[in-house]
Biotite code that builds the C-alpha atoms (Angstrom):
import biotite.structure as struc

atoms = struc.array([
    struc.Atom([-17.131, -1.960, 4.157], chain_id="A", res_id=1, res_name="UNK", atom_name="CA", element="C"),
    struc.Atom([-14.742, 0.890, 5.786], chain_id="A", res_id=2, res_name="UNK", atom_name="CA", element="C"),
    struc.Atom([-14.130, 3.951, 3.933], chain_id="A", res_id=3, res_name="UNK", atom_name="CA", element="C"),
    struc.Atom([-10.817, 4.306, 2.699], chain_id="A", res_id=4, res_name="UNK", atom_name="CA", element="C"),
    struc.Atom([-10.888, 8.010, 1.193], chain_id="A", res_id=5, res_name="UNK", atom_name="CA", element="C"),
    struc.Atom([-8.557, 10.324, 2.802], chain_id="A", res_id=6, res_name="UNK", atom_name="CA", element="C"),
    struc.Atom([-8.551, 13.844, 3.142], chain_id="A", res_id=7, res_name="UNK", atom_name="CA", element="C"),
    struc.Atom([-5.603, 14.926, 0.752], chain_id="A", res_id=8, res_name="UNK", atom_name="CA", element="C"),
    struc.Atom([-6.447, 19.002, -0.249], chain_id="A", res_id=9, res_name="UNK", atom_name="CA", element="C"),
    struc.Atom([-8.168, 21.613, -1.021], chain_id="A", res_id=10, res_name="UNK", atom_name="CA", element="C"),
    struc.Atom([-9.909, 22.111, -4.320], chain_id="A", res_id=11, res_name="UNK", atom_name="CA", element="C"),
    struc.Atom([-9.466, 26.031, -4.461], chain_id="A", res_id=12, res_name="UNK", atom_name="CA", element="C"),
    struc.Atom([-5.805, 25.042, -3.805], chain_id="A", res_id=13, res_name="UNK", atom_name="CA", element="C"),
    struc.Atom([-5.576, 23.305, -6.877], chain_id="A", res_id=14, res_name="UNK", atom_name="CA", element="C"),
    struc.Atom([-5.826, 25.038, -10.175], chain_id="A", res_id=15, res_name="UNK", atom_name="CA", element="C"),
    struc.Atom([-6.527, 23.609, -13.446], chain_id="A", res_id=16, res_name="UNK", atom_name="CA", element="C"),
    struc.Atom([-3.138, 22.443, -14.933], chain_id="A", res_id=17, res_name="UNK", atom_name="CA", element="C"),
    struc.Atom([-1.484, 22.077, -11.732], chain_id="A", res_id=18, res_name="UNK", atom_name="CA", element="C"),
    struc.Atom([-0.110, 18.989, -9.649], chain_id="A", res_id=19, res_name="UNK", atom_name="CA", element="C"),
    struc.Atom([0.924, 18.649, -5.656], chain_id="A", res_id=20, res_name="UNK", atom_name="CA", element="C"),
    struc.Atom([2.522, 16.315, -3.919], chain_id="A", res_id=21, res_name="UNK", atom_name="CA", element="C"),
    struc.Atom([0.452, 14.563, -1.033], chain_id="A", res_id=22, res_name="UNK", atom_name="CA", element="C"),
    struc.Atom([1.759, 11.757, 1.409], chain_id="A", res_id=23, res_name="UNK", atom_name="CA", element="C"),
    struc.Atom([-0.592, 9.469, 2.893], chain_id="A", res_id=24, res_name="UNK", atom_name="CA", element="C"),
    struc.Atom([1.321, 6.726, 5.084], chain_id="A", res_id=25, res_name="UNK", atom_name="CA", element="C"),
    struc.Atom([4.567, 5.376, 3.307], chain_id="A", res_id=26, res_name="UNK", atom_name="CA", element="C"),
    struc.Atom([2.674, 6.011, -0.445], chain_id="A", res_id=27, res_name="UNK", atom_name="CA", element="C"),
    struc.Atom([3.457, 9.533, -2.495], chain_id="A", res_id=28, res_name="UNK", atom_name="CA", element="C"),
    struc.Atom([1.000, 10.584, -4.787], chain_id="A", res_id=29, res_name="UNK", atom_name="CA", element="C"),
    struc.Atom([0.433, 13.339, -6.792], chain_id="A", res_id=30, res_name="UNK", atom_name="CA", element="C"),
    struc.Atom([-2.967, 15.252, -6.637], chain_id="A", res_id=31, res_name="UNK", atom_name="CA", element="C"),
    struc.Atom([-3.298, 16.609, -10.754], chain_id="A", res_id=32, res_name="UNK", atom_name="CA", element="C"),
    struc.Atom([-6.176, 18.803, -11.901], chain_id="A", res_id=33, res_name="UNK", atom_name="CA", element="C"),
    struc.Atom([-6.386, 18.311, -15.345], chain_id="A", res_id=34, res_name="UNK", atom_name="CA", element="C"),
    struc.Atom([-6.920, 21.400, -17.685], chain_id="A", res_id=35, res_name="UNK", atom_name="CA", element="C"),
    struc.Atom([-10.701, 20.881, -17.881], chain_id="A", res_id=36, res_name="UNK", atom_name="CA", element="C"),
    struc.Atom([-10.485, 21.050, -14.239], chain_id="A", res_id=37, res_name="UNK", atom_name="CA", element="C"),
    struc.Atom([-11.375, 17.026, -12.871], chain_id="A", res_id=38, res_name="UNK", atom_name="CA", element="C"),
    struc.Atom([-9.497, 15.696, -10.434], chain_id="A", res_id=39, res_name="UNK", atom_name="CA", element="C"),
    struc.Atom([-7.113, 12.968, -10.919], chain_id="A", res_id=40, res_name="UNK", atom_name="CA", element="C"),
    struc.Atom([-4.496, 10.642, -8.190], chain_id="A", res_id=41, res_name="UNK", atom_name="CA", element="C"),
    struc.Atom([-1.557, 8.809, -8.794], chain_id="A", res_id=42, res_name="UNK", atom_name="CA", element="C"),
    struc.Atom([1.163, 7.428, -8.426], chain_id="A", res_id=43, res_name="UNK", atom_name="CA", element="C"),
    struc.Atom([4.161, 10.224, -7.950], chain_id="A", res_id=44, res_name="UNK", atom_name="CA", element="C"),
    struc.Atom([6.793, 8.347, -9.149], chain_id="A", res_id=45, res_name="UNK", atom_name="CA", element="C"),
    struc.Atom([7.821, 8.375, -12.696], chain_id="A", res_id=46, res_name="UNK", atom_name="CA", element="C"),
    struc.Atom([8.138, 4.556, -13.380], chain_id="A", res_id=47, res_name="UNK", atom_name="CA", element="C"),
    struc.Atom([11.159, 5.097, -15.848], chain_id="A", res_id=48, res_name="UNK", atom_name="CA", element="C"),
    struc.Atom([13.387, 6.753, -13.534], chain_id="A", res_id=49, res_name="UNK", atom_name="CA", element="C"),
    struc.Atom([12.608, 7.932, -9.479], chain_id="A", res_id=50, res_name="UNK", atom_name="CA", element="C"),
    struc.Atom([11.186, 11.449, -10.457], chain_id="A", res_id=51, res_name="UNK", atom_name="CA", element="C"),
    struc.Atom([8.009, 13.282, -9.172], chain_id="A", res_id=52, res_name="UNK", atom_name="CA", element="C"),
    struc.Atom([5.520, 13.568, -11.492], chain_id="A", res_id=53, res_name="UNK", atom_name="CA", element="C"),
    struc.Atom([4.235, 16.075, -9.602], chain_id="A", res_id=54, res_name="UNK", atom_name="CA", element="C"),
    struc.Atom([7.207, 18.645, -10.653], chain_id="A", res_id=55, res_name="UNK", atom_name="CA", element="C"),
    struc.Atom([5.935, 17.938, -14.071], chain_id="A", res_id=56, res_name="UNK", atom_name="CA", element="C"),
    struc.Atom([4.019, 19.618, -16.918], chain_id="A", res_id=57, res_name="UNK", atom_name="CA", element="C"),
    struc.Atom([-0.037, 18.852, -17.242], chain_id="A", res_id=58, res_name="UNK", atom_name="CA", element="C"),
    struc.Atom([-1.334, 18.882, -20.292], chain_id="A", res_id=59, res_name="UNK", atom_name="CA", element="C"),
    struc.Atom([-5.048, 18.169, -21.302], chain_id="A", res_id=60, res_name="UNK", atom_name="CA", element="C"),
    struc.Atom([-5.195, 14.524, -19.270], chain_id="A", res_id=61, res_name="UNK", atom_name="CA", element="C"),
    struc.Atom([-1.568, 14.371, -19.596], chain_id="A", res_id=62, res_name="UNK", atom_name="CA", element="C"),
    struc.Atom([0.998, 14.638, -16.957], chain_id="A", res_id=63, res_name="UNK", atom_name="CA", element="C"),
    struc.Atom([4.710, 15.019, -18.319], chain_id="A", res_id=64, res_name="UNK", atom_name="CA", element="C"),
    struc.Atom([7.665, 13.468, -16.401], chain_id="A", res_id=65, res_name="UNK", atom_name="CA", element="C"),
    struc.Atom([10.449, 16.361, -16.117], chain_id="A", res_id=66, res_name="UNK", atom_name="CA", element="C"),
    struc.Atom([13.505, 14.722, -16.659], chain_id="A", res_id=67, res_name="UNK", atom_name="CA", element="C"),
    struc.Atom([12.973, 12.240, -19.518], chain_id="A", res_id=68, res_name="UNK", atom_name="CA", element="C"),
    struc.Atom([9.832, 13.320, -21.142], chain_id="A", res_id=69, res_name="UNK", atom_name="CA", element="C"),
    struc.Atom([7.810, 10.137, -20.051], chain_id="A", res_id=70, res_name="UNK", atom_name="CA", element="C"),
    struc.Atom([4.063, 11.029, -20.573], chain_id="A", res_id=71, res_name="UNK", atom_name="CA", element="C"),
    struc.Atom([1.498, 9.115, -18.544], chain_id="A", res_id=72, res_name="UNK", atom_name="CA", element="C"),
    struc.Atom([-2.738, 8.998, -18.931], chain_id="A", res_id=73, res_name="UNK", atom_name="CA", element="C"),
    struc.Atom([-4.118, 10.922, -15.991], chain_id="A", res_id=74, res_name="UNK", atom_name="CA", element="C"),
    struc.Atom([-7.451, 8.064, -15.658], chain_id="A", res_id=75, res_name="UNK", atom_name="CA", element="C"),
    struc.Atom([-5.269, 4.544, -16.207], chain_id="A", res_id=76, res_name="UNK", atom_name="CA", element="C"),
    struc.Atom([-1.574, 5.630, -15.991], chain_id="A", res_id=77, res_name="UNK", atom_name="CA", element="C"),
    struc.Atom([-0.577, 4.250, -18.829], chain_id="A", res_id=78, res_name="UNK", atom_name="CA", element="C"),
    struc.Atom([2.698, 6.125, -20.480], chain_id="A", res_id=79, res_name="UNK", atom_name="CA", element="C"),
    struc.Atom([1.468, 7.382, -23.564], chain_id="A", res_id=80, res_name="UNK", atom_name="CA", element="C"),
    struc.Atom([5.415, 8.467, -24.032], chain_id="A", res_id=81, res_name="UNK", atom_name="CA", element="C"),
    struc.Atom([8.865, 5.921, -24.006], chain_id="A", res_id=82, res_name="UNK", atom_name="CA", element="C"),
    struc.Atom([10.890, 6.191, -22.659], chain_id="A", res_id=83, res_name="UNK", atom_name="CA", element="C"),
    struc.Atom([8.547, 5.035, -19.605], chain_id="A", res_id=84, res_name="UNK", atom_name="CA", element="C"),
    struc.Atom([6.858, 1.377, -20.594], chain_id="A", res_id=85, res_name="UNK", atom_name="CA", element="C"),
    struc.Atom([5.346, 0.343, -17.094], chain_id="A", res_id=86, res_name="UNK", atom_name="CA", element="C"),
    struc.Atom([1.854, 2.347, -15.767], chain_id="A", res_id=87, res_name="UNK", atom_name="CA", element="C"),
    struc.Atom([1.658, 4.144, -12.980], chain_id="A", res_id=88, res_name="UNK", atom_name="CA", element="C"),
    struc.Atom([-0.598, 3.230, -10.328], chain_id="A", res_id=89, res_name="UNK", atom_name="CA", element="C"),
    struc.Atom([-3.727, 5.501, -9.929], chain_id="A", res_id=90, res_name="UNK", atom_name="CA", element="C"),
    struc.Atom([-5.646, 5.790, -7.293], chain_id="A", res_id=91, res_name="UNK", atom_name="CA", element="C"),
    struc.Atom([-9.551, 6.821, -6.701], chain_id="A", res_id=92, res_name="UNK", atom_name="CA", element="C"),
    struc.Atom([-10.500, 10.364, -6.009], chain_id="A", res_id=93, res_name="UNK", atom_name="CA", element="C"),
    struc.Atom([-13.858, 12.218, -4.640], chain_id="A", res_id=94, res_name="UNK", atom_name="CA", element="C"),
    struc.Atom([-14.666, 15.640, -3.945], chain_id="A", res_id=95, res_name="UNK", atom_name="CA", element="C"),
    struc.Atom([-16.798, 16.173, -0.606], chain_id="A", res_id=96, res_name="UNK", atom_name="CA", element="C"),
    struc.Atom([-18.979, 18.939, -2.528], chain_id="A", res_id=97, res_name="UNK", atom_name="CA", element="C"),
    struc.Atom([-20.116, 20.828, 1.158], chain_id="A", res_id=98, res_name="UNK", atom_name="CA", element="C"),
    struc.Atom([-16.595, 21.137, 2.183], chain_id="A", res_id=99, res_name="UNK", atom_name="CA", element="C"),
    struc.Atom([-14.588, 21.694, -0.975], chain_id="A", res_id=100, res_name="UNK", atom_name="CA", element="C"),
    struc.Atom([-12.049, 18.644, -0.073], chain_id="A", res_id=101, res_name="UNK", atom_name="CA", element="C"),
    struc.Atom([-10.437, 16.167, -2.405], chain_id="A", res_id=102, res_name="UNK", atom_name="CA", element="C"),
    struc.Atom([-10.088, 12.645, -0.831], chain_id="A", res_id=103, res_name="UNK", atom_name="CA", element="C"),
    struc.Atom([-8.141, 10.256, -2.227], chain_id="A", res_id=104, res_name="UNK", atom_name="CA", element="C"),
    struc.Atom([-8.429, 6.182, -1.435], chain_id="A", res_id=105, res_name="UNK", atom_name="CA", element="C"),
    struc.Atom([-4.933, 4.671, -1.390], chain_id="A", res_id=106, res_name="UNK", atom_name="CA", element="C"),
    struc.Atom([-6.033, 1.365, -1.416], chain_id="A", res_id=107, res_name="UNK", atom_name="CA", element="C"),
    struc.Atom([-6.363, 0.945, -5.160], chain_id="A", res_id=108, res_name="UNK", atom_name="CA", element="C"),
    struc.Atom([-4.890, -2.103, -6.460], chain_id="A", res_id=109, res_name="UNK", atom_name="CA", element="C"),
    struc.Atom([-0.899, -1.464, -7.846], chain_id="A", res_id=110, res_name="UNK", atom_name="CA", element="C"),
    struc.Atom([-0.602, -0.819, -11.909], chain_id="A", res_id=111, res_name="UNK", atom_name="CA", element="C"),
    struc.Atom([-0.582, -4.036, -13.879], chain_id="A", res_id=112, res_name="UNK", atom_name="CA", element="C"),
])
C-alpha cells in the first residue's frame, strides 16, 4: 500500500484558531488548527454556497463559513449550522514530528 500523505505546511505556520488554503492537484482544502491546537483537513468549499472556508472564523472544532454563517464539525464535516445541510468532505492529516510538517492524504473517500 502507497502512501498517499502529502506535504501541505508548516506547523509553526499555523496557529491555533487559524485556517490556510492548500492545493494539492485539482482538490482545495483548507488546513484548520483548531483552538486546542490539533490539526484538522477539509474540504474548502462551503457546501451551501462556493465560499472558502478557509476565509472563515474557527471556533473550538468549529469552522464558520463567512458569507452565510454555515458552521461545519472540524473531525466529520458535518454542518452543525443551516443554512448548509450537506458535509463537507474531510480528509486525513499527520504531523511528521522530526520535521514539523503537516501532511494531508487527499484520497479520503467524498462526504456522504
Amino acid at each position: 500500500m502507497s502512501d498517499a500523505f502529502v506535504p501541505v505546511a508548516a506547523l509553526a505556520d499555523l496557529a491555533p484558531g487559524e485556517a490556510l488554503d492548500v492545493v494539492i492537484g485539482d482538490l482545495e482544502i483548507a488546513v484548520v488548527r483548531d483552538e486546542d491546537g490539533g490539526v484538522h483537513a477539509l474540504e474548502d468549499i462551503c457546501s451551501h454556497d462556493e465560499i472558502a472556508l478557509s476565509d472563515g472564523d474557527v471556533e473550538g472544532c468549529t469552522i464558520e463559513c463567512w458569507k452565510h454563517g454555515s458552521q461545519f464539525d472540524l473531525v466529520t464535516g458535518r454542518p452543525l449550522q443551516l443554512p448548509a445541510v450537506l458535509p463537507v468532505r474531510v480528509f486525513p492529516v499527520r504531523i511528521d514530528e522530526s520535521s514539523g510538517t503537516i501532511l494531508v492524504d487527499p484520497t479520503a473517500a467524498p462526504a456522504t
